[in-house]
C-alpha positions in Angstrom: 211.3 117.8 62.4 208.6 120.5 63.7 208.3 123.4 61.1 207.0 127.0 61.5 204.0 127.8 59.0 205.2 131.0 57.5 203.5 133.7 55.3 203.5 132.5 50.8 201.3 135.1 49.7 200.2 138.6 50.7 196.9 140.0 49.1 194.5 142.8 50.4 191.6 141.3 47.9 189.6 143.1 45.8 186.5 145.4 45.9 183.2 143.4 44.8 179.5 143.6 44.8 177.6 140.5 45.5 173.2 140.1 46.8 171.7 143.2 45.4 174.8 145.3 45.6 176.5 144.8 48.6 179.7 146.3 48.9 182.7 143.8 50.0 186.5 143.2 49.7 186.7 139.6 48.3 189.7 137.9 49.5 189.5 134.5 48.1 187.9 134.2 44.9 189.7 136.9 43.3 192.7 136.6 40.4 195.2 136.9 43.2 194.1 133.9 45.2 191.2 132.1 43.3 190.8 129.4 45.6 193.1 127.6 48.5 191.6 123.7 48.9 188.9 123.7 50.6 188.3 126.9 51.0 186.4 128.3 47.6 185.5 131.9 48.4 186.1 134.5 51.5 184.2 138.0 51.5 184.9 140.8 53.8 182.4 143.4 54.3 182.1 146.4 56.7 180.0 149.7 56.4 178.7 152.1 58.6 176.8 153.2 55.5 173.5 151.6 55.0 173.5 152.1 51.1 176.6 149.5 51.0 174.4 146.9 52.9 171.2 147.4 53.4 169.9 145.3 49.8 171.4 141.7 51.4 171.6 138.8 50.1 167.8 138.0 48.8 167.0 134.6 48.0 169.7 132.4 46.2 170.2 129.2 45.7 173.5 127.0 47.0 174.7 123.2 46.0 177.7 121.4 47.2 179.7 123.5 49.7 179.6 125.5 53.1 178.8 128.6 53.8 180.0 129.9 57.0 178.9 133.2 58.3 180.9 135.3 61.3 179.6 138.9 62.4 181.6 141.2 64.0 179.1 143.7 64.3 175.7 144.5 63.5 172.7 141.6 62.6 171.6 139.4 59.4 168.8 137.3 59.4 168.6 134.6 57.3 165.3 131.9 55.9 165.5 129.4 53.2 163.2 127.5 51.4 162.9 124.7 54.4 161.0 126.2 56.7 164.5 127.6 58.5 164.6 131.3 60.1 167.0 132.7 62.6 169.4 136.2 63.3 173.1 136.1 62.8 174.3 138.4 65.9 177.5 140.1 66.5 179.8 137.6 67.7 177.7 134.8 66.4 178.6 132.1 63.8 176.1 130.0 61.7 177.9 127.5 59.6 175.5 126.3 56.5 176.2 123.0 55.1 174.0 123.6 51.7 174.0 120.0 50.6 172.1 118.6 47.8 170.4 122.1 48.0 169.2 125.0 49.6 167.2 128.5 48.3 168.1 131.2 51.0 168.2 134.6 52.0 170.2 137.0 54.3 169.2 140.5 54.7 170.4 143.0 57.6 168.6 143.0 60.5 169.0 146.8 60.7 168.6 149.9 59.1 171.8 152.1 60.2 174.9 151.4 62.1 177.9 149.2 61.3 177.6 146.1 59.5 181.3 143.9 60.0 181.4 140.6 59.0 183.1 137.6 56.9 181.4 134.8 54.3 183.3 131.8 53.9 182.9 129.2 51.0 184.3 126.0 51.9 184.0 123.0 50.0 182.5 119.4 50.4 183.9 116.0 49.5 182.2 114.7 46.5 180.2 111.6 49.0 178.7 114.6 50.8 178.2 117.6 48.2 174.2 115.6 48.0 173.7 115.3 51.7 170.2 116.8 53.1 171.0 120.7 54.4 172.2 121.4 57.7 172.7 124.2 60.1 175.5 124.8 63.0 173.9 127.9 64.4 175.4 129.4 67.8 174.9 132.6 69.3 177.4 135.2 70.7 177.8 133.2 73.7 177.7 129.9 72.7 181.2 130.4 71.1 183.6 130.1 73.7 186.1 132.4 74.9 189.4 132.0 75.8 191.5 135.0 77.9 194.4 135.5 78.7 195.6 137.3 82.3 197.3 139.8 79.3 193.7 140.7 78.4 194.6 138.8 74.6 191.4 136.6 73.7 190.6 134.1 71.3 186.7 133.6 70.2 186.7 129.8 69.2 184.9 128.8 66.2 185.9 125.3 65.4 189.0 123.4 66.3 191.1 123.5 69.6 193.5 125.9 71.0 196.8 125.1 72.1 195.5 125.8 75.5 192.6 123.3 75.3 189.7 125.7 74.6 187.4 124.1 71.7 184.6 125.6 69.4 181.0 124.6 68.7 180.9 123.7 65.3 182.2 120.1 64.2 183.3 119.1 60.8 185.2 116.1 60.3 185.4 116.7 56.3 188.2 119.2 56.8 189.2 119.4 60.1 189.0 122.9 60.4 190.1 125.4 62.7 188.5 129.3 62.6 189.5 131.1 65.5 189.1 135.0 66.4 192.1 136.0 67.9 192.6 139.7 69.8 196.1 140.0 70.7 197.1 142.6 73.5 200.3 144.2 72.6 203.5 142.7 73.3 202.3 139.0 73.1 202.5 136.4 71.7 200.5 133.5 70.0 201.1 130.3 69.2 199.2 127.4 67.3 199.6 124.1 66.1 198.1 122.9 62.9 198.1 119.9 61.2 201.3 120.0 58.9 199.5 119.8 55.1 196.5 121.8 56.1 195.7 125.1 53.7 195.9 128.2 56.4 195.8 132.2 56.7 195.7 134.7 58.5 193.4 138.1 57.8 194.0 141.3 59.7 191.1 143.1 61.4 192.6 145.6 63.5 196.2 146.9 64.1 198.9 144.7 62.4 200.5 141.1 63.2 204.0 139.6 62.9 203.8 136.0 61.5 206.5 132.9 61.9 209.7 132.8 62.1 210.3 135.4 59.6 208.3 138.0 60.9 206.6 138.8 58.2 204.2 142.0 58.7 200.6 142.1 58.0 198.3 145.0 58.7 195.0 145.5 59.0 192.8 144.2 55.5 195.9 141.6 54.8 195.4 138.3 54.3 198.6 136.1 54.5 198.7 132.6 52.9 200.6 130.0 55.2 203.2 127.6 54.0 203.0 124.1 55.1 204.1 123.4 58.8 202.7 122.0 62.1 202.1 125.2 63.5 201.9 129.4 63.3 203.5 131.6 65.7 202.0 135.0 65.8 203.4 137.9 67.7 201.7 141.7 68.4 204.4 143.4 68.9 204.1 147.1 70.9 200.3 147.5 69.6 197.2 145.2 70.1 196.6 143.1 66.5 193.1 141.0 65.7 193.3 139.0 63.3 191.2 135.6 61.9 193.1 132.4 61.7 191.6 129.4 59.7 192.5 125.8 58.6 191.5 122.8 57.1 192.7 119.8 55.7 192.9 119.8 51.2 189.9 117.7 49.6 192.3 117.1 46.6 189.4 116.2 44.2 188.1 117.9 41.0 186.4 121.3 41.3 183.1 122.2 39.1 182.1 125.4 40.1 179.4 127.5 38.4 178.2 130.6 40.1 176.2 129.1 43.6 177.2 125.4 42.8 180.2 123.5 43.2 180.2 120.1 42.2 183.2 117.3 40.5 182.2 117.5 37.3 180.6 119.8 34.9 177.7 116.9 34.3 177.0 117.2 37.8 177.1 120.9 37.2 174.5 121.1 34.8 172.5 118.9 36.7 172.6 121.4 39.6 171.1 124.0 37.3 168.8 122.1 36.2 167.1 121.2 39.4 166.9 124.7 40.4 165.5 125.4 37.4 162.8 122.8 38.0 162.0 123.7 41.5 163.9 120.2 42.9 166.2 121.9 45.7 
């Protein structure tokens, strides 16, 4: 029997610092919601003030997960300790797959103006946390984008629409699905998902209805989505953006210690000490 996702949990985060000081909200991560298999960490930050972002992210070192970067506005650009350099640009995704290990940097590619934007954590199986580092890097218009005659459009990430339209990045780990979805008012939006994938929805702009149960989230929400085979979204008399992401549970043990995540706490320490000893 087909089953409507519908809205669990509500939270609108919490404020954090993370780099040298950059302000954020952190959505998942937090007490509230401290992680949601696989996703380990999501970070929302937007200033038009450069004291809030203008530090970045200096070099850091990552083991075991994804890090998936998504501007809305403004430019980082990022280098790590492979010989890899690039600029994130508004509309432009790069999806980091740290690996055994990388030591990288993102730092604004500007000195005033608004910086909008969303880091995602999202966790590898335990056969792939010591793969080499990869990149999926694609620039604003290498992500597709799918309009509707309503003027509602849907910036495609990874996964497929219901209406065929498919993203860049592959990952067959997780299956996910990260679409950017402006709906014009009076509209609405449907989605299937697989039924036991983790999902939610975060607010940009305006406010949403979501499933069955019209449950309302405004801007800065994040919902939580039950189990189900897909989400039905609806605008109602105002335009809503919101981000909609999904991917399948890695249902194995989580180690996680500051900019690792491994399966056990051996494997843990073993991450530290590599970084310590220059091995990433």
């Amino acid at each position: 029997m087909n089953a409507t996702k519908e809205v669990m949990i509500v939270t609108r985060g919490m404020p954090a610092s993370d780099g040298a000081g950059v302000r954020l909200t952190r959505l998942i991560g937090q007490p509230e919601i401290q992680d949601l298999d696989p996703f380990l960490m999501l970070d929302f930050f937007e200033s038009d003030d450069p004291d809030d972002y203008i530090a970045g992210f200096p070099p850091h070192p990552h083991r075991g997960f994804e890090t998936v970067t998504y501007l809305l506005n403004g430019r980082m650009r990022h280098q790590d300790n492979q010989g890899n350099e690039g600029v994130i640009e508004s509309g432009g995704v790069q999806w980091m797959t740290a690996g055994k290990g990388v030591i990288h940097s993102e730092m604004p590619e500007q000195e005033n103006g608004l910086l909008r934007g969303f880091q995602l954590w999202i966790n590898l199986p335990g056969h792939a946390k010591m793969n080499p580092p990869a990149y999926q890097e694609f620039t604003p218009d290498q992500v597709p984008v799918e309009t509707w005659e309503n003027g509602t459009e849907i910036r495609v990430v990874t996964g497929k629409t219901e209406k065929g339209t498919e993203g860049p990045v592959k990952n067959t780990f997780v299956n996910p699905t990260y679409l950017d979805v402006s709906l014009a008012a009076d509209s609405e939006f449907s989605q299937p998902l697989e039924t036991d994938s983790h999902s939610f929805i975060l607010v940009v702009e305006g406010s949403v209805k979501v499933g069955n149960k019209g449950v309302l989230l405004q801007k800065g929400m994040l919902g939580i989505l039950s189990n189900g085979d897909s989400v039905q979204v609806d605008s109602g008399n105002t335009p809503g953006r919101f981000l909609l992401i999904s991917g399948q549970p890695i249902r194995e043990p989580i180690a996680k210690g500051g900019p690792f995540v491994m399966n056990t706490q051996e494997e843990l320490h073993q991450a530290f000490d590599d970084f310590r000893n220059n091995r990433f």
